[in-house]
KOLNURO-243739 format. One record per residue (C-alpha): x, z, y. Coordinates in steps of 0.1 Angstrom, whole numbers, padded with zeros to 4 digits, always signed. Each point is the difference from the previous one (the first is absolute). Example, Ala and Ser with C-alpha at 12.3 -4.5 7.8 and 13.67 -1.06 7.14 Angstrom:
BEGIN
+0123+0078-0045
+0014-0007+0034
//
This chain:
BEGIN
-0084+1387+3671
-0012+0031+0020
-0035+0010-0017
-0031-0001+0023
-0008+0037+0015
-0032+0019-0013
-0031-0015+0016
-0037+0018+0004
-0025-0002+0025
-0008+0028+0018
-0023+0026-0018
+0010-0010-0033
+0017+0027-0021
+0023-0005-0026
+0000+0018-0031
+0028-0004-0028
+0004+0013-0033
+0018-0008-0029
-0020-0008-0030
+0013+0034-0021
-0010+0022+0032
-0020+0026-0006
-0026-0009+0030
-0004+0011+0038
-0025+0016+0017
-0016-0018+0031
-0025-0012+0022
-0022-0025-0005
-0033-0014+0011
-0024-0007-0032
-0001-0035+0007
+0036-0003-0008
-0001+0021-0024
-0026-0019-0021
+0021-0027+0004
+0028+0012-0016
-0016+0016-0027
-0014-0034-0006
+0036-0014-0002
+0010+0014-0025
+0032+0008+0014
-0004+0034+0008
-0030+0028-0001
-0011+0016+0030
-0016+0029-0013
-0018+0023+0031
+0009+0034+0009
-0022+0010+0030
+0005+0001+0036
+0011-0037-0005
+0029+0001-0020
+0004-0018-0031
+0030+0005-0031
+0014-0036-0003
+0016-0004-0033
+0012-0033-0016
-0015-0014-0030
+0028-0017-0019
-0003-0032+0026
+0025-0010+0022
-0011-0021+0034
-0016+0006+0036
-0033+0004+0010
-0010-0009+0045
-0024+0014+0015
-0009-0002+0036
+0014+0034+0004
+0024+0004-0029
+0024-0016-0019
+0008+0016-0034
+0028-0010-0024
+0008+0012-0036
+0037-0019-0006
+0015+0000-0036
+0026+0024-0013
+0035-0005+0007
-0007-0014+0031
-0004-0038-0010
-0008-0022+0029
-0018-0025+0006
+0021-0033-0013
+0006+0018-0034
-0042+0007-0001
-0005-0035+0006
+0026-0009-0028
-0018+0022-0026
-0033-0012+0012
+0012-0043+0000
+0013+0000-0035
-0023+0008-0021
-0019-0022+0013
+0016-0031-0006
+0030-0007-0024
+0016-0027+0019
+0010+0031+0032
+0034-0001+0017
+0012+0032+0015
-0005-0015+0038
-0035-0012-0009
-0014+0024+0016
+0018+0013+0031
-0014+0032+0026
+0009+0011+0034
+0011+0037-0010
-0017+0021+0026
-0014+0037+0001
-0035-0009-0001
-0014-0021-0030
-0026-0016+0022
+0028-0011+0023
+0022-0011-0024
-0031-0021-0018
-0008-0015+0030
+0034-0011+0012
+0012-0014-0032
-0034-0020-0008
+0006-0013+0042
+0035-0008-0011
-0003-0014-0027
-0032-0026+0009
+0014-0005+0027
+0030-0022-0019
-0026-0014-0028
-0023-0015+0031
+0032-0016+0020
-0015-0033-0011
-0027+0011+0003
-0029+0004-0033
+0007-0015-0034
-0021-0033-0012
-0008-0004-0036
-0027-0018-0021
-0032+0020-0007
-0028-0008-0026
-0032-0003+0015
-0032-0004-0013
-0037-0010+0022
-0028-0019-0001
+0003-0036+0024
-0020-0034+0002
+0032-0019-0005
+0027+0001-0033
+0029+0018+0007
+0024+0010-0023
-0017+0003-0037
-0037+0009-0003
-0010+0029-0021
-0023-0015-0024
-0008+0035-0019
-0010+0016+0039
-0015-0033+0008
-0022+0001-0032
-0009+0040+0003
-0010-0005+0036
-0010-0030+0009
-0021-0017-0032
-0002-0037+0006
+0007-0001+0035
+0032-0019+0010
+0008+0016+0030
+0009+0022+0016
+0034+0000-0020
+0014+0034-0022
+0037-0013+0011
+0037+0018-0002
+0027-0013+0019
+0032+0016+0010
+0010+0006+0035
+0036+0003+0024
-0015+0030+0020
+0017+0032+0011
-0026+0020-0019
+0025+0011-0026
+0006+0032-0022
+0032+0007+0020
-0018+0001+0035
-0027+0018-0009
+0018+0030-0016
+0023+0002+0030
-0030-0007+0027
-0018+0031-0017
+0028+0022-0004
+0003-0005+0043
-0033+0006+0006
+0001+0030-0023
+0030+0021+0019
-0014-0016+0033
-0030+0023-0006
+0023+0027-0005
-0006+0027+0027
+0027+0008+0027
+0025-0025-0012
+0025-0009+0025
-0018-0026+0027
+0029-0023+0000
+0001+0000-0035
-0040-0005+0000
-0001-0032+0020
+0029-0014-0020
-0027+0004-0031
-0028-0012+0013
+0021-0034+0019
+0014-0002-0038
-0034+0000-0015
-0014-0023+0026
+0020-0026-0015
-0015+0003-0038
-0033-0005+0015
-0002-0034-0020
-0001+0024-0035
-0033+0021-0010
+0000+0037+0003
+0000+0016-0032
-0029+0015-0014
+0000+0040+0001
+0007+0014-0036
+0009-0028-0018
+0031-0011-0016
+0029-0013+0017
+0002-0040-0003
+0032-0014-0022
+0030-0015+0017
+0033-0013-0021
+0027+0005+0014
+0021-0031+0007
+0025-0019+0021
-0029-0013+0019
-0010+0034+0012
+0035+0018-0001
-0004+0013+0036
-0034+0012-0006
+0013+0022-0030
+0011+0032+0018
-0031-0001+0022
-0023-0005-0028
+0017+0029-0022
-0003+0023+0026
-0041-0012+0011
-0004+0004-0035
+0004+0039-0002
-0015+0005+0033
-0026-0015-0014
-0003+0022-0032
+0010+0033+0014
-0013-0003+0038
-0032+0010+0008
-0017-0004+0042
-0035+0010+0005
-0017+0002+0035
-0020+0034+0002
-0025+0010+0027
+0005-0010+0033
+0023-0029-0015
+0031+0027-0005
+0018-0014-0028
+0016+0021-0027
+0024-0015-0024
+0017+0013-0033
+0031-0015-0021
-0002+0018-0031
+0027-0003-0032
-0002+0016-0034
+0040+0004-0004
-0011+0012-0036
-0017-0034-0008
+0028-0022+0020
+0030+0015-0023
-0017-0010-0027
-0008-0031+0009
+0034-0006+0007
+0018+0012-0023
-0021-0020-0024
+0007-0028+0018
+0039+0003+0007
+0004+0006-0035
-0021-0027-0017
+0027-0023+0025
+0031+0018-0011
-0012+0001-0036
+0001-0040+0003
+0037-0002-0006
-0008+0013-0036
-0016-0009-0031
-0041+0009-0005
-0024+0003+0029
-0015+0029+0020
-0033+0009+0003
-0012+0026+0026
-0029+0022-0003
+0001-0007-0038
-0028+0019-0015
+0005+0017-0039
-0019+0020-0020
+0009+0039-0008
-0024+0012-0023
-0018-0010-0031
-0036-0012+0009
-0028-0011-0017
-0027+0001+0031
+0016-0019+0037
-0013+0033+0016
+0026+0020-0025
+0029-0022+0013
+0028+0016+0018
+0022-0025+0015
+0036+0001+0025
+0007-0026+0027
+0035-0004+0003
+0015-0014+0035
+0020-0024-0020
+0007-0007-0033
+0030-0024-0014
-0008-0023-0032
+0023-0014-0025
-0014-0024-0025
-0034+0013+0007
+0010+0037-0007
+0004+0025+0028
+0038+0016+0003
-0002+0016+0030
-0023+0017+0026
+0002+0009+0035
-0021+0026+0021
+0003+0000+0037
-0005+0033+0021
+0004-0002+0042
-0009+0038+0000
+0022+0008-0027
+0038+0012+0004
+0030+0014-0021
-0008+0036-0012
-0032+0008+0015
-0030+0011-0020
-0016-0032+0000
+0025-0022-0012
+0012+0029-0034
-0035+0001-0005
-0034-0023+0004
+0025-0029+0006
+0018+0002-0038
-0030+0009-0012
-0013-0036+0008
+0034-0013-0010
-0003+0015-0030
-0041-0011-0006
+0016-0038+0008
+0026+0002-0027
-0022+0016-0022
-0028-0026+0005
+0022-0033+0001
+0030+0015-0032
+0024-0006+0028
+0032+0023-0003
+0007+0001+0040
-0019+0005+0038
+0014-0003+0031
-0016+0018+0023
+0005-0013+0036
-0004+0024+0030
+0012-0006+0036
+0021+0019+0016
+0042+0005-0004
+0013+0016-0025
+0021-0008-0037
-0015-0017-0032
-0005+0027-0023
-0014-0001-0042
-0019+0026-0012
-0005-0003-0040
-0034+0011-0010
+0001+0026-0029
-0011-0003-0035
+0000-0038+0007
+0019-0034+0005
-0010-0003+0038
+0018-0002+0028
-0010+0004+0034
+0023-0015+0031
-0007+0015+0033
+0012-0031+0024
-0001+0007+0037
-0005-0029+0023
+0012+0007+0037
-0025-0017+0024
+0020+0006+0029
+0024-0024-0011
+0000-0037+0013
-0022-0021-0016
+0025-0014-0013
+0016+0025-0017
-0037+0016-0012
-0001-0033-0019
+0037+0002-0015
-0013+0035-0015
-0027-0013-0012
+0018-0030-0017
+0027+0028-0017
-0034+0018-0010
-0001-0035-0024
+0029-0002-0008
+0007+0037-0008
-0037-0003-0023
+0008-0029-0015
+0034+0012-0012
-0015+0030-0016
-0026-0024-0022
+0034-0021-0010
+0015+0031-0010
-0028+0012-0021
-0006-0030-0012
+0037+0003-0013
-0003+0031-0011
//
């Protein structure tokens, strides 16, 4: 399949750098300069005459304006399908590689907008889902149970009307709200391709039976199920538009719009993630974001504690730890340094012998023993540019590879 050309409507400029740039120099108007400050993706920071130093701020994503679109991508190039991967899994354990599938294209916005199109498109062939939802209101007539506690607080002594909940075959379901949203959110999306902008708003037009989400709060729950199988690619996809994607009309109704990701805080995630999964296939459990205790304390405010990404348990004992790094990479400053000195803080703190530290990127596995002590620390490079696929099969000989080093010392 032959990729859709570059779209952008006219007067929009398009800025790219990769997220380890150094920065640019250009020309901005303060309008959208605020706005991209207030991203978070990038700082604007003026030098006179109209000019502004652009400089990423360890985020990766796009930011629209009405005049330009700006884009930090990740290192190594990752598109947009792998983003989505990294993004999907963490959040939910059940995630097949193909849950989440993107139209690769040169422009995020474009690409967003396509696959979201795409893939509502097949989950409303039949048109919305139908499912049974709890209701609960005040009526003159029984229907369903009554609620004799609301009936009681409200309504002393008076039979009706009724405090009643019932449930009800209506289309006003988790599953078409999150995806209704998620279309009205890149339909508000400035210069987005018109063809692709009435396919979004026909596709919306047909959830109008499920209430718009309220601004700001959390997403409602969904399970995934046979039931809802062809909603599940939509849904994962609506679901990180919906927590990275941000559209806001400004004066005069001009929209900006910014989808903003903390690569930093996705690796971790999954990492954590991928290897509670692999860790499955072996004894113990793992915890992530286990917290421990380094110092000796008397007073809480004396405390120092670590936060490990993950941590794998035996018999209630810890045996081995696990540190995840997306900046990180084999012999730079930060992974022989700030990065074993963690390692090192985690062992101390939880009397295990071994950390892995994670980082992404190529590269070979590599074990640096710690002087003067019993710790090791395993530098273990996880290539994101792989296929999903294969990013998983490295994480599951991650296990294996950790686990077999707590048999052998176990042995030993």
């Amino acid at each position: 399949m032959v990729p859709p050309r570059p779209w952008h409507a006219p007067g929009v400029r398009h800025i790219v750098l990769d997220e380890q740039s150094r920065g640019v120099v250009e020309r901005l108007d303060p309008d959208t300069a605020a706005f991209l400050n207030s991203s978070g993706l990038a700082k604007a920071a003026p030098m006179g005459m109209g000019l502004y130093r652009i400089e990423p701020s360890g985020k990766v994503g796009s930011v629209r304006t009405p005049t330009v679109q700006f884009e930090v991508r990740p290192k190594d190039r990752l598109g947009l399908q792998r983003l989505l991967f990294l993004l999907s899994y963490a959040g939910d354990q059940g995630f097949r590689e193909d849950s989440v599938a993107a139209v690769e294209h040169q422009d995020l916005w474009s690409a967003l907008a396509e696959s979201l199109a795409q893939l509502a498109e097949r989950a409303l062939v039949r048109g919305p889902m139908q499912g049974y939802v709890n209701v609960e209101e005040s009526l003159r007539t029984v229907k369903g149970r009554i609620r004799i506690s609301e009936q009681i607080a409200r309504r002393p002594g008076l039979m009706v009307p009724l405090e009643v909940s019932y449930d009800e075959f209506s289309e006003d379901i988790a599953e078409n709200r999150i995806l209704r949203a998620a279309l009205a959110r890149m339909g508000q999306v400035p210069s987005v391709r018109p063809e692709v902008l009435s396919r979004l708003r026909r596709l919306g037009g047909k959830l109008d039976g499920a209430t718009p989400l309220v601004p700001g709060a959390p997403l409602p729950h969904w399970q995934a199920s046979r039931m809802n199988l062809r909603f599940h690619a939509a849904l994962r996809l609506a679901e990180v538009i919906l927590r990275n994607c941000s559209a806001e009309a400004g004066d005069g109704k001009q929209r900006s719009a910014a989808f903003v990701v903390d690569m930093s805080t996705v690796f971790k995630e999954f990492v954590g993630v991928a290897l509670r999964e692999a860790m499955r296939a072996h004894p113990g459990e793992t915890r992530m974001q286990y917290g421990a205790l380094l110092n000796e304390a008397v007073r809480d405010s004396d405390r120092i504690t670590v936060r490990p990404d993950a941590v794998h348990f035996l018999g209630g004992r810890p045996v081995v730890v696990y540190g995840a790094n997306y900046a990180a990479g084999p012999d730079t400053g930060a992974s022989l340094n700030a990065d074993h000195y963690r390692m090192l803080a985690y062992c101390t703190a939880l009397q295990v012998p071994t950390a892995w530290l994670v980082y992404a990127g190529p590269g070979e596995m590599k074990l640096r023993r710690i002087l003067n002590t019993d710790i090791d620390v395993v530098e273990y490079p996880l290539d994101l540019s792989k296929p999903p696929a294969e990013i998983l099969a490295s994480v599951a000989d991650l296990a294996q590879q950790s686990w077999g080093e707590v048999v052998r010392q176990a042995r030993g």
